[in-house]
PyMOL commands that place a pseudoatom at each C-alpha (Angstrom):
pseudoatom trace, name=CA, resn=UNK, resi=1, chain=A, elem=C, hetatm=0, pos=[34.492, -42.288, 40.282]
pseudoatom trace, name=CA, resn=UNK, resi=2, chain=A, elem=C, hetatm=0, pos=[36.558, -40.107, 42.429]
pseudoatom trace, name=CA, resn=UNK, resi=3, chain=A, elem=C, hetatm=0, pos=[38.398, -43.165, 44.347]
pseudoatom trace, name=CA, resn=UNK, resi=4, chain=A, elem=C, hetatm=0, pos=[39.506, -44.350, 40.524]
pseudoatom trace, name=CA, resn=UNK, resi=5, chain=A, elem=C, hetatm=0, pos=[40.825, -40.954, 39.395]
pseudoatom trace, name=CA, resn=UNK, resi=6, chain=A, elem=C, hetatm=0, pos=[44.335, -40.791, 40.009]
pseudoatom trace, name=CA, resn=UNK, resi=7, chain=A, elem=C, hetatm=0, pos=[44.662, -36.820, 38.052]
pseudoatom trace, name=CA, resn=UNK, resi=8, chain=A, elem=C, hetatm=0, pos=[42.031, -34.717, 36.718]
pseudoatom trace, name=CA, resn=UNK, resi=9, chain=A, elem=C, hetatm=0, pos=[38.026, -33.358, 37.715]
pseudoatom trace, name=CA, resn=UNK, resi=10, chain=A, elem=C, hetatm=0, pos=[35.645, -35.381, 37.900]
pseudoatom trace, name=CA, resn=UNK, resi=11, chain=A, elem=C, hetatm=0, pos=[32.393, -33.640, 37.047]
pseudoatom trace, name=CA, resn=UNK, resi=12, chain=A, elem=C, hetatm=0, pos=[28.915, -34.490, 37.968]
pseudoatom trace, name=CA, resn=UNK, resi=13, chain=A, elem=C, hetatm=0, pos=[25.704, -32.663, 36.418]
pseudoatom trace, name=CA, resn=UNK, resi=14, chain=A, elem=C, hetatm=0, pos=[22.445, -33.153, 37.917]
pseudoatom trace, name=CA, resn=UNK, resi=15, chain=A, elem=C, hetatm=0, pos=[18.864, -31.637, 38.977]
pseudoatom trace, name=CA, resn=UNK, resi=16, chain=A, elem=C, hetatm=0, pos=[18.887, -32.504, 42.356]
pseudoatom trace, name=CA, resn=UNK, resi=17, chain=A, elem=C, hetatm=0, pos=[18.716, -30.171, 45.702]
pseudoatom trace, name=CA, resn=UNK, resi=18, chain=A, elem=C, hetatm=0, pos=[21.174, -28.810, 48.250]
pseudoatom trace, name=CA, resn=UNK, resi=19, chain=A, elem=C, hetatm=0, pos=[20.233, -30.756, 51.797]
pseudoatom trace, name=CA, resn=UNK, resi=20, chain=A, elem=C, hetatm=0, pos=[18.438, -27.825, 53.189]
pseudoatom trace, name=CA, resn=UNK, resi=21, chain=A, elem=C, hetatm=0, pos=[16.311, -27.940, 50.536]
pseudoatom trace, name=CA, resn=UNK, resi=22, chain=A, elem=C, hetatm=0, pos=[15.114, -31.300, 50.666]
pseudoatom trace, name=CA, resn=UNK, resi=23, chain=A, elem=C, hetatm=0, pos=[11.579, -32.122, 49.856]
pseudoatom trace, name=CA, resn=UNK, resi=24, chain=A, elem=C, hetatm=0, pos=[9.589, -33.128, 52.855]
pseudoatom trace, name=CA, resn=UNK, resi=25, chain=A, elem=C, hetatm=0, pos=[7.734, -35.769, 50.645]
pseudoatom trace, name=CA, resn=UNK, resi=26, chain=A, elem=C, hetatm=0, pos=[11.148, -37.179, 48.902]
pseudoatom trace, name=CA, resn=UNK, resi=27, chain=A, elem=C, hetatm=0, pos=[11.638, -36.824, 45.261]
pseudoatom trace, name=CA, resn=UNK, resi=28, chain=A, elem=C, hetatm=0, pos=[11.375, -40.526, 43.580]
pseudoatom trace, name=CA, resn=UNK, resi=29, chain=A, elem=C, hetatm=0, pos=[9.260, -39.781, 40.356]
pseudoatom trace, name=CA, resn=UNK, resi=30, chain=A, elem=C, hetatm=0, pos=[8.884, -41.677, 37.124]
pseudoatom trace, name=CA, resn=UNK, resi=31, chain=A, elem=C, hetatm=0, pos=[9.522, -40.143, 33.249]
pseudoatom trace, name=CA, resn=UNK, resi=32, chain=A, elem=C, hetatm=0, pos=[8.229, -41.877, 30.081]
pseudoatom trace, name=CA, resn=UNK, resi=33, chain=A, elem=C, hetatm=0, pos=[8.716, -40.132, 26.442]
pseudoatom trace, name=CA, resn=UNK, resi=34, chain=A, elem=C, hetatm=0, pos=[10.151, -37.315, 28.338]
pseudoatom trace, name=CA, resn=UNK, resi=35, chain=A, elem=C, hetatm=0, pos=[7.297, -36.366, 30.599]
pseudoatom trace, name=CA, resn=UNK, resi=36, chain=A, elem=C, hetatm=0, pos=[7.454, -37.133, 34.286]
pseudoatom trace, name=CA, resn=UNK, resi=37, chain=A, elem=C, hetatm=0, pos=[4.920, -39.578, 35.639]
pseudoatom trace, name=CA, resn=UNK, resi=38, chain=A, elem=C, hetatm=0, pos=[4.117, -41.444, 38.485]
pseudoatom trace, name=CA, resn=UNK, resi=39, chain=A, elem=C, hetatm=0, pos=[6.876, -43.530, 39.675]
pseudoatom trace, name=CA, resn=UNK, resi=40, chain=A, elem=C, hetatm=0, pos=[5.732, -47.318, 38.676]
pseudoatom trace, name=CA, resn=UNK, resi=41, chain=A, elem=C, hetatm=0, pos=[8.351, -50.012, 39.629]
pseudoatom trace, name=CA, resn=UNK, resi=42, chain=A, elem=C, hetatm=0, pos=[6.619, -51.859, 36.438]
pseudoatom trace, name=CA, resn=UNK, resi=43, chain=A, elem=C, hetatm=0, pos=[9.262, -51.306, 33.671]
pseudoatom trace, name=CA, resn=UNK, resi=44, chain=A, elem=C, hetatm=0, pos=[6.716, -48.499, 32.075]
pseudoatom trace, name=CA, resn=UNK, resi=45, chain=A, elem=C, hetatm=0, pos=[8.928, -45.650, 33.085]
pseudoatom trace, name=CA, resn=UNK, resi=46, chain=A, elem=C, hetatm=0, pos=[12.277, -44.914, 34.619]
pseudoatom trace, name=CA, resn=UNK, resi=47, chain=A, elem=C, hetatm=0, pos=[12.563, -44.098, 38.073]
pseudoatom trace, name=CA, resn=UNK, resi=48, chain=A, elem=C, hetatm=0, pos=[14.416, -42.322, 40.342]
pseudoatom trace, name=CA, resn=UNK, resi=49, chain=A, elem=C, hetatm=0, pos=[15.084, -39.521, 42.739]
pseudoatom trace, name=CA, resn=UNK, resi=50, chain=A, elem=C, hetatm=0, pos=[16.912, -36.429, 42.947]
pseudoatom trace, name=CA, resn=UNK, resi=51, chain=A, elem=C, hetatm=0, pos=[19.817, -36.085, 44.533]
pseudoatom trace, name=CA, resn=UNK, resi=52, chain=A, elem=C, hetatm=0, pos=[21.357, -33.795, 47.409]
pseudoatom trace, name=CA, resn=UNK, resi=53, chain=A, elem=C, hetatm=0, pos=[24.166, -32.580, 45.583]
pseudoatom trace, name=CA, resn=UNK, resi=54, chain=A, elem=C, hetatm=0, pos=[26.072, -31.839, 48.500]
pseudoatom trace, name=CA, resn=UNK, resi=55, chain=A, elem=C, hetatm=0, pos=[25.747, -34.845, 50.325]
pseudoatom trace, name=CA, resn=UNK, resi=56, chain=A, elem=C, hetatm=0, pos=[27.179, -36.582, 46.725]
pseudoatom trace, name=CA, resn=UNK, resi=57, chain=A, elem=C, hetatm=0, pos=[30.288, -33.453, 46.479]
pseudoatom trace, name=CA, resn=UNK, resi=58, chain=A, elem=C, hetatm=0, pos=[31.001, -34.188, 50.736]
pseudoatom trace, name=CA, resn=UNK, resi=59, chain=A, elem=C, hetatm=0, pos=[31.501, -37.874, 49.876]
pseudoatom trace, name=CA, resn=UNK, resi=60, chain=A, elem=C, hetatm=0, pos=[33.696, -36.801, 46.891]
pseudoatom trace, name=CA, resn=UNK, resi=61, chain=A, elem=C, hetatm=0, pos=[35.737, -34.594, 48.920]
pseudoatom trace, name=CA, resn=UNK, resi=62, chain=A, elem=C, hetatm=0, pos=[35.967, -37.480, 51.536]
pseudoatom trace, name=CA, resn=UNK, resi=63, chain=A, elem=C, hetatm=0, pos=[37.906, -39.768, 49.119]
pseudoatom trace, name=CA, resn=UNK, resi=64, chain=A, elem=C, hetatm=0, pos=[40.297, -36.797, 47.393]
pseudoatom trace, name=CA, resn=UNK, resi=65, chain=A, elem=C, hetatm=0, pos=[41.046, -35.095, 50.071]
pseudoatom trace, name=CA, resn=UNK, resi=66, chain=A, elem=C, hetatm=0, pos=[40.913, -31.766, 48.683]
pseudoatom trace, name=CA, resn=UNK, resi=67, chain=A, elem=C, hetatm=0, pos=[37.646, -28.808, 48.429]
pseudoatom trace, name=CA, resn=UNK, resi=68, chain=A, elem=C, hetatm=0, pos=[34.710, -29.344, 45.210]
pseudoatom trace, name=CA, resn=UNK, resi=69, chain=A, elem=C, hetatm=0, pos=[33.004, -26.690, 43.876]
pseudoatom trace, name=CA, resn=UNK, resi=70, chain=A, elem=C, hetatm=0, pos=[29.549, -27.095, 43.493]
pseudoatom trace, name=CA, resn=UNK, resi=71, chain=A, elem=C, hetatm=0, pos=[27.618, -24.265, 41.134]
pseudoatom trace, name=CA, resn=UNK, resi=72, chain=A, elem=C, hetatm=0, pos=[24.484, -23.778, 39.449]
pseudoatom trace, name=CA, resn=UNK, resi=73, chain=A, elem=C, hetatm=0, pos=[24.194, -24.935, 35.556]
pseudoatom trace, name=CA, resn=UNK, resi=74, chain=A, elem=C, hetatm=0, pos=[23.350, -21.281, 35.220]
pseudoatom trace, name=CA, resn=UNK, resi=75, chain=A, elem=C, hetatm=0, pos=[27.119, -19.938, 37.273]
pseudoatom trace, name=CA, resn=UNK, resi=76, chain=A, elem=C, hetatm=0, pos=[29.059, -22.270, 34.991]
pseudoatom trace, name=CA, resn=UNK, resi=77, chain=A, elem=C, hetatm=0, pos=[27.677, -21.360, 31.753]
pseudoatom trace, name=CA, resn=UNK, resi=78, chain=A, elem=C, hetatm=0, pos=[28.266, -18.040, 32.574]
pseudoatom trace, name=CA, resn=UNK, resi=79, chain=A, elem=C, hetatm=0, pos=[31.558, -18.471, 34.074]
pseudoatom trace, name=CA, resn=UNK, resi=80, chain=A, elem=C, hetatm=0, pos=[32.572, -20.325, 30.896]
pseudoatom trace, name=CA, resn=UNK, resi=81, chain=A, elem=C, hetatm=0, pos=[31.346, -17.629, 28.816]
pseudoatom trace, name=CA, resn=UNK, resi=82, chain=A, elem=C, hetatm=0, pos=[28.471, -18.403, 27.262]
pseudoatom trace, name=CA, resn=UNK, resi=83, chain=A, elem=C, hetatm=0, pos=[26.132, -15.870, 26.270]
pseudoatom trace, name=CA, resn=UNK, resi=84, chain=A, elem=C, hetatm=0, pos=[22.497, -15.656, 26.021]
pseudoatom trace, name=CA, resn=UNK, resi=85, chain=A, elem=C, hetatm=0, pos=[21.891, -11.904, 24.896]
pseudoatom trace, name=CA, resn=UNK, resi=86, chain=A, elem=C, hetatm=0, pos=[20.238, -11.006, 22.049]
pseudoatom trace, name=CA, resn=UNK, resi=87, chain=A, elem=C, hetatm=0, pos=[22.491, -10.165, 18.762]
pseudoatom trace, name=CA, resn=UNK, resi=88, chain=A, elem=C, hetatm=0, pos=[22.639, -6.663, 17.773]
pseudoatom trace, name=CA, resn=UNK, resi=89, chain=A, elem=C, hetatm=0, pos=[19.459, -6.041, 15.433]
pseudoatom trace, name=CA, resn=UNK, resi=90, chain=A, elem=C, hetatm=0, pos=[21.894, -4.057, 13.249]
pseudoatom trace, name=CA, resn=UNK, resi=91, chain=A, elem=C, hetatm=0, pos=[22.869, -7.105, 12.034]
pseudoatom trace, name=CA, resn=UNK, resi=92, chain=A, elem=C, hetatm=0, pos=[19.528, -8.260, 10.844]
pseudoatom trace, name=CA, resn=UNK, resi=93, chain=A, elem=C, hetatm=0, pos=[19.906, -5.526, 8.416]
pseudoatom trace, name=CA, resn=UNK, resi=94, chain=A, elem=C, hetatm=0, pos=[23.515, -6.686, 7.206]
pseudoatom trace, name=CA, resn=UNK, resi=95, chain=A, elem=C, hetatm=0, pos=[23.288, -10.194, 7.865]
pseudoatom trace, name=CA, resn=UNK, resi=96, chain=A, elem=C, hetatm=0, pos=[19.774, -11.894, 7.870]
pseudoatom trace, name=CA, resn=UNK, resi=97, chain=A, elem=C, hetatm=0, pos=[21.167, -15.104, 7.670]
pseudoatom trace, name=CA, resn=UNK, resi=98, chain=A, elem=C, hetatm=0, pos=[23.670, -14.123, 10.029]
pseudoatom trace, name=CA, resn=UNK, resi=99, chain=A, elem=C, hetatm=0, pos=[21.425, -12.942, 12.835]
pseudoatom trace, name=CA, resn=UNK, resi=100, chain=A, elem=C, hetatm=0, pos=[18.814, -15.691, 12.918]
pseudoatom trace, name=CA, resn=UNK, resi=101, chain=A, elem=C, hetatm=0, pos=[21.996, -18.071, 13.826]
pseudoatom trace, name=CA, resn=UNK, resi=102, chain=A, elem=C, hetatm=0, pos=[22.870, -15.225, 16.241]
pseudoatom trace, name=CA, resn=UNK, resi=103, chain=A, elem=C, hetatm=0, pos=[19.125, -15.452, 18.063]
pseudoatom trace, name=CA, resn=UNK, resi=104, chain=A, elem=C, hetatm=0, pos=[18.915, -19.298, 17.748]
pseudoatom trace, name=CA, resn=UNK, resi=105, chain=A, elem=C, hetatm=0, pos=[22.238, -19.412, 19.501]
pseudoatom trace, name=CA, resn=UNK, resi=106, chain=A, elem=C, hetatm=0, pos=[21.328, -16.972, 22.316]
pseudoatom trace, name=CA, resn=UNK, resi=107, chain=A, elem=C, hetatm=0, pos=[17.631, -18.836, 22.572]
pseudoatom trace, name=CA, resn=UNK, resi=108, chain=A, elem=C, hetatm=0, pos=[19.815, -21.551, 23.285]
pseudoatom trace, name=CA, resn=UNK, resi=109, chain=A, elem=C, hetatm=0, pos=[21.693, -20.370, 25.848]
pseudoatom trace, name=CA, resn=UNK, resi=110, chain=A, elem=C, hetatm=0, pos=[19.200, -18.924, 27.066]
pseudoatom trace, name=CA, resn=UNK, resi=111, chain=A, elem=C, hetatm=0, pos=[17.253, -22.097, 28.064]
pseudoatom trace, name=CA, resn=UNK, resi=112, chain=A, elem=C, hetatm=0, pos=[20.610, -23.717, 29.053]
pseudoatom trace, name=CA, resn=UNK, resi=113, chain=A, elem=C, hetatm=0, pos=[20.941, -21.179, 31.913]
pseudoatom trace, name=CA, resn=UNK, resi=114, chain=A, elem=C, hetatm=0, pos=[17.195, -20.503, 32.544]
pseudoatom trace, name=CA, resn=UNK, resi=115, chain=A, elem=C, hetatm=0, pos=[17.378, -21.001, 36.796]
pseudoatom trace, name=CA, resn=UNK, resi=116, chain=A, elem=C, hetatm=0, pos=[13.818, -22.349, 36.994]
pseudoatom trace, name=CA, resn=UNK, resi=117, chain=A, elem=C, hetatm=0, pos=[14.683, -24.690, 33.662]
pseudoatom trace, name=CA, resn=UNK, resi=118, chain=A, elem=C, hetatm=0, pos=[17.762, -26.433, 32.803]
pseudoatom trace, name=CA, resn=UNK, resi=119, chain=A, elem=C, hetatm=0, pos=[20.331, -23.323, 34.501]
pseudoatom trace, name=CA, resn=UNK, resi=120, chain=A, elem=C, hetatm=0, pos=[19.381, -24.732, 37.909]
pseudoatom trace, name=CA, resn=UNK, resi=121, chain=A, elem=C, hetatm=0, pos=[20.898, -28.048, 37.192]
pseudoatom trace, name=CA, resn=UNK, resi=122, chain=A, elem=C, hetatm=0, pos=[23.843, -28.649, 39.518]
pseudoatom trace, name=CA, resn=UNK, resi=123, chain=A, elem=C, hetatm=0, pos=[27.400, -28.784, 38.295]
pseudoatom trace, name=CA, resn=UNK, resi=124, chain=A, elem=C, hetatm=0, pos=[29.917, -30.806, 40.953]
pseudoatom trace, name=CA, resn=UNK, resi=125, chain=A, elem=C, hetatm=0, pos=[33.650, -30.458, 40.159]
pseudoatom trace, name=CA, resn=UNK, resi=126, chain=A, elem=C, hetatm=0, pos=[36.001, -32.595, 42.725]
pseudoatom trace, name=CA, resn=UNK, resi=127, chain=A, elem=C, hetatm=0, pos=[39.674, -32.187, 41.524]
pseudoatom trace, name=CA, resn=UNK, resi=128, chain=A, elem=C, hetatm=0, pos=[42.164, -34.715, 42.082]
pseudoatom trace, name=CA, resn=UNK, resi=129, chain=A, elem=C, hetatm=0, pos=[45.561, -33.964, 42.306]
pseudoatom trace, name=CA, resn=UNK, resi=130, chain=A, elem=C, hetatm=0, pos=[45.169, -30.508, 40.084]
pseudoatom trace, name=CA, resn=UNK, resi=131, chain=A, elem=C, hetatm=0, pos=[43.785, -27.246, 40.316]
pseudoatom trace, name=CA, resn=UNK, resi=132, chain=A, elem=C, hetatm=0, pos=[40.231, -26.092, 39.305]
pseudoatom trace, name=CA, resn=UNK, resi=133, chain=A, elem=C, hetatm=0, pos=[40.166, -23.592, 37.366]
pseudoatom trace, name=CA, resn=UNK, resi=134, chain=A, elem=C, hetatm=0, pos=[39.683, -20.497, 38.841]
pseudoatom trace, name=CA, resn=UNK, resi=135, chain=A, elem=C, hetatm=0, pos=[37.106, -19.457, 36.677]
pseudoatom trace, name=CA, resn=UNK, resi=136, chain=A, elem=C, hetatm=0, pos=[34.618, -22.215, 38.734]
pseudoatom trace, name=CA, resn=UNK, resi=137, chain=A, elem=C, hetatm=0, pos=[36.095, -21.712, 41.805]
pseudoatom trace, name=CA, resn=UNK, resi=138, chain=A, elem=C, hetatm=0, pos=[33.626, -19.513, 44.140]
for i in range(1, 138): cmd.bond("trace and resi %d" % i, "trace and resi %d" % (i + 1))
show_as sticks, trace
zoom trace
């Protein structure tokens, strides 16, 4: 993707691992209906492997020529601005309505930048030819 992108970011997002981190017993696993399972090369569940993110984001920066940034689901959330706190109760008084949108919204976000859940997803940014923001940049 990077050797076709003349101008922009490409972005990757995925739950794989950081080299050092590497499972000794690999990582190829199967899911079916959303549950993982045993990895069966039998068409009864997709299969694959997680991915060392940083092996993927040196290869990137191979072919542009320039630094990535690689950060947890959780840092770029954050960075972006989302929020996960809990709406002021006060407004459960004011604005019932109101605050149950509030909660499902920070429940939400919440689970988006849980680390040990969906927040310790990896997010890979490899500019080409521009500058990343500096928002993401560490």
């Amino acid at each position: 993707v990077v050797g076709c992108l003349r101008r922009g970011v490409a972005v990757a997002v995925d739950y794989g691992h950081l080299r050092q981190a590497r499972p000794v017993g690999g990582t190829l696993t199967g899911y079916r209906g959303g549950r993982q399972v045993p990895p069966v090369p039998d068409g009864s569940c997709d299969v694959t492997a997680h991915v060392a993110m940083d092996s993927v984001a040196s290869a990137g920066e191979r072919v542009a020529r320039c630094a990535y940034t690689l950060v947890s689901q959780r840092e770029a959330l954050l960075a972006l601005g989302a929020d996960g706190g809990r709406p002021p109760l006060s407004l459960a008084g004011t604005d019932p309505a109101g605050y149950v949108r509030a909660l499902a919204a920070a429940s939400a976000v919440a689970e988006l930048t849980d680390p040990a859940g969906l927040g310790g997803h990896w997010w890979l940014l490899q500019p080409v030819g521009v500058a990343v923001d500096a928002l993401m940049a560490r």
